[in-house]
LOGU-87819 format. One record per residue: x, y, z of N, C-alpha, C in turn. Coordinates in steps of 0.05 Angstrom, whole numbers, padded with zeros to 5 digits, always signed. Layout:
XYZXYZXYZ ...
***
This chain:
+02262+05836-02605+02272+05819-02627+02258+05793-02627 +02241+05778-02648+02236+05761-02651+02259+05726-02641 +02235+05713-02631+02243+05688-02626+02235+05673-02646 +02253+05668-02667+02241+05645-02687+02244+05611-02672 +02255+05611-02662+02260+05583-02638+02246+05588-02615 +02221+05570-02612+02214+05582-02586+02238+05566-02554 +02234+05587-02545+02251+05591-02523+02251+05576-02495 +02268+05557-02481+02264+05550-02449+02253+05570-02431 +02235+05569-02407+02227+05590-02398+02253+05595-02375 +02258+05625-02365+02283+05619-02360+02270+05644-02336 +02292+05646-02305+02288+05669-02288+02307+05691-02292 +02294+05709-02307+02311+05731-02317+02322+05740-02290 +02344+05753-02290+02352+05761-02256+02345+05797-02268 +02326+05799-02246+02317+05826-02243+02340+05856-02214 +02359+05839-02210+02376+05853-02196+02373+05887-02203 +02376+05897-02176+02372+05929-02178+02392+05936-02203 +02379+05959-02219+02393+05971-02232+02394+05995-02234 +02413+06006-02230+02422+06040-02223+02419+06061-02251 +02383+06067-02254+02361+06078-02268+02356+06057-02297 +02347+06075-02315+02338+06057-02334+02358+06048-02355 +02359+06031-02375+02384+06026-02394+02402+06047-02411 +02416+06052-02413+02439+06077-02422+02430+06073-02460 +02425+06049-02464+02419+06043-02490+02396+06021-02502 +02384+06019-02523+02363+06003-02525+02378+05973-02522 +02365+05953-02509+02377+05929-02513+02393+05914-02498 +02400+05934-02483+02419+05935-02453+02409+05920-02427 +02427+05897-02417+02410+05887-02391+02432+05898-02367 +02422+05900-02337+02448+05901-02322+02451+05883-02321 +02478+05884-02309+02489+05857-02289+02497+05863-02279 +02487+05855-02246+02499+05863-02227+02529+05867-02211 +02545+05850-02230+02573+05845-02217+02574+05825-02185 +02597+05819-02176+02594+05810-02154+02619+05793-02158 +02632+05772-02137+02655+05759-02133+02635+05732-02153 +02661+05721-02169+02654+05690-02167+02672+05676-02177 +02671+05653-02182+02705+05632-02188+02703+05635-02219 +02726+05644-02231+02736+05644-02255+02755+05623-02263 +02753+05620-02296+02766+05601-02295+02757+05569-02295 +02769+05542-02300+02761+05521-02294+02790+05503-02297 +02789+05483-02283+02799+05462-02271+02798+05448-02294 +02780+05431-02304+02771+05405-02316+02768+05416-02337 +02773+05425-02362+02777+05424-02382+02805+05431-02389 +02814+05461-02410+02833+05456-02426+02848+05474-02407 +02884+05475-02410+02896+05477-02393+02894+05511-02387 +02899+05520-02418+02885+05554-02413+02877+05572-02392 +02858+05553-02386+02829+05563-02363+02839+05563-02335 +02861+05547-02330+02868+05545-02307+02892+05564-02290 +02882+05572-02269+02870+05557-02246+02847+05574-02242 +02827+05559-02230+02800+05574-02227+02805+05591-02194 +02809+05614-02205+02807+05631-02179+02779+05648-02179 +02784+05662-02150+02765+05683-02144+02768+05717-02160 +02743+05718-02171+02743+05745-02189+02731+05759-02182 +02725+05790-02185+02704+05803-02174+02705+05836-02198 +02665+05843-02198+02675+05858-02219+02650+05867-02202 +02640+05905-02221+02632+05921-02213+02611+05916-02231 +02577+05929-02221+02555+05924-02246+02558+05935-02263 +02554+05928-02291+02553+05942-02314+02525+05928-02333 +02531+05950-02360+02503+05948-02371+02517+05924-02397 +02499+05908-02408+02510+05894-02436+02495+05889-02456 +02501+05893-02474+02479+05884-02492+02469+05852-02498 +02452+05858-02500+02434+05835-02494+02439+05814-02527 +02444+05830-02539+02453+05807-02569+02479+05817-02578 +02494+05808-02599+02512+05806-02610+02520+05837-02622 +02533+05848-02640+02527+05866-02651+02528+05856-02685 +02505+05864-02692+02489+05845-02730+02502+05865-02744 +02500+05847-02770+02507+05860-02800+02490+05892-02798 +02458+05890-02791+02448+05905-02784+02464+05929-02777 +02472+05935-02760+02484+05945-02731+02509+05964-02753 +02533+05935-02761+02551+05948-02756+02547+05965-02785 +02525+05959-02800+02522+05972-02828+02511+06008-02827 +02503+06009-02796+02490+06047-02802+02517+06049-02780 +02529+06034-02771+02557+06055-02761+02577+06061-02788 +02582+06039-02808+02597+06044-02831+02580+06063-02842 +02556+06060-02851+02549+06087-02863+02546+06120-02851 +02548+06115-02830+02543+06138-02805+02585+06154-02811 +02595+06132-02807+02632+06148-02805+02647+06141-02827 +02638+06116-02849+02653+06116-02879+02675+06096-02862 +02669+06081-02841+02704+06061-02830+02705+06040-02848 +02731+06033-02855+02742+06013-02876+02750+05991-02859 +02744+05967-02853+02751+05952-02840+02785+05939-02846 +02796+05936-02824+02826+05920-02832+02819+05900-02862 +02793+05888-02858+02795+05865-02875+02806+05872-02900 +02789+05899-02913+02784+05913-02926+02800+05927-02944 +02825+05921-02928+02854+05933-02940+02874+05917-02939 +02893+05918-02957+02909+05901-02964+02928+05901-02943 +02949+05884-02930+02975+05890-02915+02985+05893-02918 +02996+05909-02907+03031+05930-02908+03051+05917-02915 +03066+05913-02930+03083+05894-02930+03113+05893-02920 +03107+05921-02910+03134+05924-02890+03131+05910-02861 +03104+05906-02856+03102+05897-02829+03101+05868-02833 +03101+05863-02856+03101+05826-02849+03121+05820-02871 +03144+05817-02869+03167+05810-02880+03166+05784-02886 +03167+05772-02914+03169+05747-02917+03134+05739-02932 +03126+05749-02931+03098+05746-02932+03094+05741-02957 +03085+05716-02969+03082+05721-02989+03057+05731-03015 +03061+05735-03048+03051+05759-03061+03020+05747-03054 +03006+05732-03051+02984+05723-03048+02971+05736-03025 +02989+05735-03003+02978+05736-02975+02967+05776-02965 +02989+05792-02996+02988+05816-02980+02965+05839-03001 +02939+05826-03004+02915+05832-03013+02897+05839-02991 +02872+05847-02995+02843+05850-02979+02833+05823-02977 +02830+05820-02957+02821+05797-02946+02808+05786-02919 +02812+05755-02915+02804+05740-02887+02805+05719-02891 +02804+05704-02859+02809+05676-02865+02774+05656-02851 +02774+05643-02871+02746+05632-02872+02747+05606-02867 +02724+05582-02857+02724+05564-02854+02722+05546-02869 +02730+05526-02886+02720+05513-02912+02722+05483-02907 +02692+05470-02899+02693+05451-02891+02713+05429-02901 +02732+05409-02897+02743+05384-02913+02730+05365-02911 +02736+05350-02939+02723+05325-02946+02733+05302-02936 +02718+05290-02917+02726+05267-02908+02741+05274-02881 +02760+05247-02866+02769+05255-02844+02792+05278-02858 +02806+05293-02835+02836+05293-02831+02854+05298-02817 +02876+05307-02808+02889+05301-02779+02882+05326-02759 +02866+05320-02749+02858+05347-02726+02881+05364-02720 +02906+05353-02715+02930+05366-02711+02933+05387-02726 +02923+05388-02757+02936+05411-02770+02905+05426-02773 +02908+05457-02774+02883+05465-02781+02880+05461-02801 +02875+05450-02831+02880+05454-02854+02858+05468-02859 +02830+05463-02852+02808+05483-02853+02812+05506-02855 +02824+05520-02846+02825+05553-02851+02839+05564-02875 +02828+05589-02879+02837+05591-02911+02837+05618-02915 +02860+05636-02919+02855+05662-02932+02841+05670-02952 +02827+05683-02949+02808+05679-02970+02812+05708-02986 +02816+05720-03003+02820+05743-03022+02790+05754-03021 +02788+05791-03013+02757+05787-03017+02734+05774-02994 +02743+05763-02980+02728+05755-02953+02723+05784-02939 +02704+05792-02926+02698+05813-02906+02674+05812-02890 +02666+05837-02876+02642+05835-02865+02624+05834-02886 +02623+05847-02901+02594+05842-02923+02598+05823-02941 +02623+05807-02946+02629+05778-02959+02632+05756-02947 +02622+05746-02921+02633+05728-02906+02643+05699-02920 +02644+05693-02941+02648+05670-02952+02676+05675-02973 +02666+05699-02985+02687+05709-03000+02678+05729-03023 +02682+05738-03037+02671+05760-03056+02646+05752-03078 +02641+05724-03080+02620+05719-03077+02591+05715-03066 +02598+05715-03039+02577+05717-03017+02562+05737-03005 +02547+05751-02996+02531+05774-02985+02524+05770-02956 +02513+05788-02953+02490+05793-02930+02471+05796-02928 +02458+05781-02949+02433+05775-02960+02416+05754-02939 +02395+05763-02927+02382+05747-02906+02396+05737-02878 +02417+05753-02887+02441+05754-02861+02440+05781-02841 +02419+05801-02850+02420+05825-02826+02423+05819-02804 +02400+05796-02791+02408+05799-02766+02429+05777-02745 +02445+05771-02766+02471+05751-02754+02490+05768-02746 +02505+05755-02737+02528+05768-02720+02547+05775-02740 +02555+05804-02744+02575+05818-02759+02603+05800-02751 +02615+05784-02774+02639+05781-02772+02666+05788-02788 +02682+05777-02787+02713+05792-02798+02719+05819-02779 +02710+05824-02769+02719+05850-02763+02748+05840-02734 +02763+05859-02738+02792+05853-02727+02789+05873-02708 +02804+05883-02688+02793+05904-02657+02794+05921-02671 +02817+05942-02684+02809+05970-02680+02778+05976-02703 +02775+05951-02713+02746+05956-02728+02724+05953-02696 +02725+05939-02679+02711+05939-02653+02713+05958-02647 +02739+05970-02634+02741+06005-02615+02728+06016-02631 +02733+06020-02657+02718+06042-02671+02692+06044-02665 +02672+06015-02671+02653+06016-02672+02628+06026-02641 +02656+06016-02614+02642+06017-02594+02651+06051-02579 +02665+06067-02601+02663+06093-02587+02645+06109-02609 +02645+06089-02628+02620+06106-02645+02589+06099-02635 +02581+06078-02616+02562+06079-02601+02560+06088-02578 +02580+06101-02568+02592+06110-02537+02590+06086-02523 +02597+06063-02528+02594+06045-02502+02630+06028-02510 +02629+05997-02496+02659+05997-02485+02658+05973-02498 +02682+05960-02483+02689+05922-02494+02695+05921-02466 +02676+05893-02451+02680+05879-02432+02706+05868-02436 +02716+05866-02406+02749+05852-02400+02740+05827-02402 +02750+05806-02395+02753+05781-02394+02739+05769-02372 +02746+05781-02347+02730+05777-02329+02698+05785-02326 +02694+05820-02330+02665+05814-02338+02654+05803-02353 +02654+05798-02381+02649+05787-02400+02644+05749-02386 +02667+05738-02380+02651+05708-02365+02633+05716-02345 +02632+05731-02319+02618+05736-02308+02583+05733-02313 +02589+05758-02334+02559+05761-02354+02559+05729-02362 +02565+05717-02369+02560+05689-02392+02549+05674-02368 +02563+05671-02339+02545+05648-02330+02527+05660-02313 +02516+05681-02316+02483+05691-02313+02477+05682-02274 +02502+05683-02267+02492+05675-02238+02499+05651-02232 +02503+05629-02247+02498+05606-02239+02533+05603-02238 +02542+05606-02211+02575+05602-02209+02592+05569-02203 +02604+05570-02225+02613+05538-02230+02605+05526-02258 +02581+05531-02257+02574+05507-02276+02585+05509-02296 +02576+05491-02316+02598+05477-02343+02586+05507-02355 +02564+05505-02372+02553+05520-02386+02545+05551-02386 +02529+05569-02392+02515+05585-02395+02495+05583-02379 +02469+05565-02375+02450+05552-02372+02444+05527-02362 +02472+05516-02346+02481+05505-02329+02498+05475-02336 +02494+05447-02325+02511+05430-02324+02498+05419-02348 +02482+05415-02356+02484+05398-02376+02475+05410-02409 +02490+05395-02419+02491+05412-02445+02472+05408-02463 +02444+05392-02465+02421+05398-02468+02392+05392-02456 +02393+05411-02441+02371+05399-02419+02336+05391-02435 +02326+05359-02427+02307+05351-02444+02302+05352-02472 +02338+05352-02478+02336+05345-02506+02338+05370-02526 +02340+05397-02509+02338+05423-02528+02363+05431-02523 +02371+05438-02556+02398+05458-02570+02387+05481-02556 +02414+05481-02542+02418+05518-02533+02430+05540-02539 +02448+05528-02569+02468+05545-02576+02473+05533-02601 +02480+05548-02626+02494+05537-02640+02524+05536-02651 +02531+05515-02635+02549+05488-02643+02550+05478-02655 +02576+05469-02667+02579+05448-02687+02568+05409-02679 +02550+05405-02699+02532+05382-02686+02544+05367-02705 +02563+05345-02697+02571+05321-02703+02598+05313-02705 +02614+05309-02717+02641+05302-02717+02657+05327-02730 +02668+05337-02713+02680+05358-02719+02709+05348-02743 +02726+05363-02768+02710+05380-02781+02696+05368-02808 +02695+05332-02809+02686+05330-02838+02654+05326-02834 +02645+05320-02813+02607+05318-02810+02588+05338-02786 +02576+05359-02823+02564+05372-02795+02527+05361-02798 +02520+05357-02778+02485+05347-02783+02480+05378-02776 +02488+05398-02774+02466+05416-02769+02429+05407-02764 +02442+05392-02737+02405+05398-02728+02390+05421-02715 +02410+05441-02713+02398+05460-02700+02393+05475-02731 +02393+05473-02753+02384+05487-02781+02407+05510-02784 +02431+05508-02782+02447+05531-02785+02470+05523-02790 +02480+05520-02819+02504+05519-02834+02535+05529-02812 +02535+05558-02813+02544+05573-02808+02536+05592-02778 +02533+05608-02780+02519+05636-02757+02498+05634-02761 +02483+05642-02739+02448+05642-02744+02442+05661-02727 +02412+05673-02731+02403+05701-02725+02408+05699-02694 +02423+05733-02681+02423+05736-02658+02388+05737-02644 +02397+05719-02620+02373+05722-02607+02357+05695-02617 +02365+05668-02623+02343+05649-02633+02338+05633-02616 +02375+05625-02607+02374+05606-02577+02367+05618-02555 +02364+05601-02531+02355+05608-02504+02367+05628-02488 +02359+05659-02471+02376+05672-02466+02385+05661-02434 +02407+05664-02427+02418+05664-02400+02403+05677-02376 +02408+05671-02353+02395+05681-02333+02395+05711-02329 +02416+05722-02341+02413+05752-02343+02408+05773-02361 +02385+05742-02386+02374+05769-02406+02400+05762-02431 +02426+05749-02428+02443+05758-02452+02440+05730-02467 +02437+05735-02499+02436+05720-02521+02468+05707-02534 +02469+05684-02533+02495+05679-02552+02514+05682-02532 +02520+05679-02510+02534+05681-02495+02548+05649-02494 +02547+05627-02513+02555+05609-02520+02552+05592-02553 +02569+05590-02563+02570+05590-02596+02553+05606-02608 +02554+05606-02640+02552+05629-02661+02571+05641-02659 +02594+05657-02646+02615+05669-02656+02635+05671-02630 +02643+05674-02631+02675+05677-02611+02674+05712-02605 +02674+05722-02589+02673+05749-02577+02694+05763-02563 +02700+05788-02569+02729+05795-02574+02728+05811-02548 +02738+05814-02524+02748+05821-02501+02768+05852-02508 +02764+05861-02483+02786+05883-02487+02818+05871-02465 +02812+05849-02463+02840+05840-02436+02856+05827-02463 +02878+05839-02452+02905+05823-02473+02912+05791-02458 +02918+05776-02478+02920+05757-02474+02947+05748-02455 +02936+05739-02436+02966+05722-02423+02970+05695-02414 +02988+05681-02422+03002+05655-02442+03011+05636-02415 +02989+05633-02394+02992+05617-02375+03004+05597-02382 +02989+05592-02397+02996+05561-02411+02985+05565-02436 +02996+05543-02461+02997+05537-02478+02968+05524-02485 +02952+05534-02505+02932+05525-02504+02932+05501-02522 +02908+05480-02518+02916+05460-02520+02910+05445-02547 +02887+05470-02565+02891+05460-02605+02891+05488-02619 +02895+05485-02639+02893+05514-02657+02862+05513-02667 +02848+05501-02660+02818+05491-02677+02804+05510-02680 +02811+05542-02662+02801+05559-02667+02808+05585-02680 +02831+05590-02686+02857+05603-02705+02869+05596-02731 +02872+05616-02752+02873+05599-02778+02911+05582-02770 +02914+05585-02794+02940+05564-02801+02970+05590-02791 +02990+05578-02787+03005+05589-02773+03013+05618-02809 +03010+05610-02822+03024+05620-02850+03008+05646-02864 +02979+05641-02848+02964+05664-02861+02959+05686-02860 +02964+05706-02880+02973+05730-02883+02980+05747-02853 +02948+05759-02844+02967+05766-02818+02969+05752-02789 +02975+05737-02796+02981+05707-02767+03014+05706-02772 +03025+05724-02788+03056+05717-02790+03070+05720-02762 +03057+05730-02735+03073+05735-02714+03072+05706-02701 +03060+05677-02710+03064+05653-02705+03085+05644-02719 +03095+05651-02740+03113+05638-02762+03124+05639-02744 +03144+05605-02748+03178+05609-02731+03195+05629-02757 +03201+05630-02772+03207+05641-02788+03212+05670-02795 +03196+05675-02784+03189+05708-02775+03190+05715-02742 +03201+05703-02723+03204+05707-02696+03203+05739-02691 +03209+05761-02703+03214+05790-02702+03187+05803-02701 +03163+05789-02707+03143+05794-02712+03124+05791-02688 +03114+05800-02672+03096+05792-02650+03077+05813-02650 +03054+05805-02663+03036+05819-02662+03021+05809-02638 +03004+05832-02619+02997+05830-02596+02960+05816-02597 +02960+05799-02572+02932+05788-02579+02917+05791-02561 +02889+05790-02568+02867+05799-02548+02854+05770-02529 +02835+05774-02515+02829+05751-02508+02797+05737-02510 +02784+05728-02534+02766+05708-02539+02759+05698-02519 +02722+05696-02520+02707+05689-02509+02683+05673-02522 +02674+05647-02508+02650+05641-02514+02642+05615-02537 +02665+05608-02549+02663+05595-02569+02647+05598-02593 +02635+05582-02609+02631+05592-02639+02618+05566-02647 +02604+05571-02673+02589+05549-02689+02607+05530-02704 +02632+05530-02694+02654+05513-02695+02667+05501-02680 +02659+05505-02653+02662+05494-02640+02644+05469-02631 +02663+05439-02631+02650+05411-02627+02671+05396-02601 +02642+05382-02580+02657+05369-02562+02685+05342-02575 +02688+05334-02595+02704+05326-02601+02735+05334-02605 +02731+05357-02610+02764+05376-02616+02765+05403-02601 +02736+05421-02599+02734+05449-02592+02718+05448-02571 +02715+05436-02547+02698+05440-02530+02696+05466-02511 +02690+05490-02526+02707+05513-02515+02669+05534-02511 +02649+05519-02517+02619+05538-02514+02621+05540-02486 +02635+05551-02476+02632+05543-02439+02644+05572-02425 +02633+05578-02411+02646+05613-02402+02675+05614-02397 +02687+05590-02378+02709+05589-02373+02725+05591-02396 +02721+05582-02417+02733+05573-02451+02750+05609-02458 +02769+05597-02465+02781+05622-02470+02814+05627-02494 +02817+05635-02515+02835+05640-02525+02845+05660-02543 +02876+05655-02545+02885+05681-02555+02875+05688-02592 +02869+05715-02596+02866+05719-02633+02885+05747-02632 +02898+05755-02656+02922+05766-02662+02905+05793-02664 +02906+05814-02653+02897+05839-02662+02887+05848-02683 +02903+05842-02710+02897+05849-02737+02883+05828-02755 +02874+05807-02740+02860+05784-02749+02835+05777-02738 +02816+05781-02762+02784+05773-02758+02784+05750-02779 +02763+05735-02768+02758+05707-02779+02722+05706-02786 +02718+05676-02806+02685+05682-02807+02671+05673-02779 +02689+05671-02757+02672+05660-02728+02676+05686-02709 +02685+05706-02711+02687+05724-02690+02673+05747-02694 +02660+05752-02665+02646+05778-02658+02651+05796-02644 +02629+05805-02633+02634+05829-02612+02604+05833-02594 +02605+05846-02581+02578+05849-02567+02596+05881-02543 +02583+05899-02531+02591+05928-02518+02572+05918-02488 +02591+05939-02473+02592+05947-02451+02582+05975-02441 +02567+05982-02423+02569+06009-02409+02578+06009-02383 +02593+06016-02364+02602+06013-02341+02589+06036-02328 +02581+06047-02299+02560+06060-02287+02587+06089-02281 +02582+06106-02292+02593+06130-02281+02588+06146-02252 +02617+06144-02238+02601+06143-02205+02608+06189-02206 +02598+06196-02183+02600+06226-02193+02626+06241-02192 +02644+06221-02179+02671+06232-02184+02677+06231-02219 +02664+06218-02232+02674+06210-02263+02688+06181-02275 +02690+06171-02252+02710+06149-02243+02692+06124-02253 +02693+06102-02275+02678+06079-02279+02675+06068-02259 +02661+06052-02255+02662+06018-02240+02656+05990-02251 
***
């Protein structure tokens, strides 16, 4: 895959890998113990304990419009977005909310109270091939990171490639490429000699964005610098969807990354609807929305909950292979 940004030179970790890649695009990682978790940021993350996981294979980029477009054409799958909501399952809901849809980011003018998301927005007509809304395409967008898509549009897609969804723990593992502790991906400081390593939201999060890294929105997988182990985007451009269910240590500490408590299927936040608990997965990696001022979440440790049946224009995905030992048994 082309580097339109030329790239930091980086030590790919060449760790044994048990034969050649299961799929094109695939790096190992070796697995091994290391501290999960973090201390010093949001309360979420904490406590940073000892983790330990088994090698597996990952893909090395995101999975693109590209990608997820010859699996839809390959099996005809209709994404959640794609269909309207049941309206038995969300009681209360109102006639607006129970259409085809998603909830999208729509910059505001001027300041406003970080407290409320007001940015997020159901959008009628939003999907993977509308990311903006039924106006929009995937026009010069092939090779960005496929978004809207909600999990069972992920399971689908990753048993229609035969491969998996990293847990929570591999998945950070993979992200800090070896380097155990540090803040980042690519280590403690968040631009070494002055070079964007990721795209992030650059400037005052959410009324000023300078996009100096040249990207509105998502930008092509594979532009920023890859990690020590070969993997791309393993910090902003999209938020990456885990197979570990979420558990509610603590209270995380903004919604900056979740739409508004009211939208369509986010009703298992309504107080209003308490009967409703739809189950959530667990987010990884942060997003091109994410800014050290409100979202400082581009960081492996960074971690939060998204509702099962809810995809947004910041969330992705990226697959797993785990090594089949000859009992049949993963690792």
């Amino acid at each position: 895959m082309s580097q339109r940004n030329p790239v930091v030179s980086t030590s790919i970790s060449h760790a044994t890998a048990p034969g050649d890649p299961p799929f094109k695009n695939m790096v190992w990682i070796p697995g091994g113990k290391f501290m999960m978790g973090s201390n010093r940021h949001y309360p979420e993350e904490a406590p940073v304990h000892q983790a330990t996981v088994a090698g597996f294979w990952m893909d090395q980029y995101l999975i693109t419009n590209a990608d997820f477009t010859r699996f839809v054409e390959a099996t005809g799958h209709v994404t959640v977005a794609e269909h309207a909501p049941d309206a038995a399952l969300y009681p209360g809901a109102l006639p607006h909310m129970l259409v085809a849809g998603s909830v999208v980011f729509r910059q505001p003018r001027g300041n406003v109270d970080l407290r409320i998301p007001s940015w997020w927005h159901y959008v009628p007509g939003a999907d993977w091939r509308h990311p903006e809304g039924p106006q929009s395409s995937l026009k010069s967008r092939e090779d960005h990171p496929v978004v809207h898509v909600a999990y069972e549009d992920i399971e689908a897609y990753a048993r229609w490639a035969g491969k998996e969804l990293a847990t929570e723990a591999e998945w950070e593992f993979a992200s800090r490429g070896g380097l155990d502790g540090a803040v980042y991906s690519w280590g403690n400081e968040f631009s070494p000699d002055g070079r964007i390593m990721a795209n992030t939201w650059q400037g005052e999060f959410p009324a000023v964005n300078l996009q100096l890294h040249g990207f509105e929105r998502t930008s092509p997988v594979g532009y920023f610098p890859p990690n020590q182990y070969g993997l791309y985007d393993m910090a902003g451009n999209v938020w990456e969807w885990t197979a570990e269910w979420y558990q509610n240590h603590r209270k995380p500490a903004s919604a900056c990354c979740g739409p508004a408590k009211s939208d369509a299927r986010t009703l298992s936040l309504d107080p209003q609807t308490p009967n409703i608990r739809i189950p959530r997965k667990v987010l990884k990696g942060g997003s091109f929305l994410c800014a050290a001022n409100y979202c400082f979440r581009y960081r492996p440790a960074a971690r939060i909950p998204q509702q099962v049946d809810t995809g947004t224009c910041h969330q992705g995905f990226r697959c797993i292979v785990r090594v089949k030992h000859e009992d049949g048994a993963s690792s």
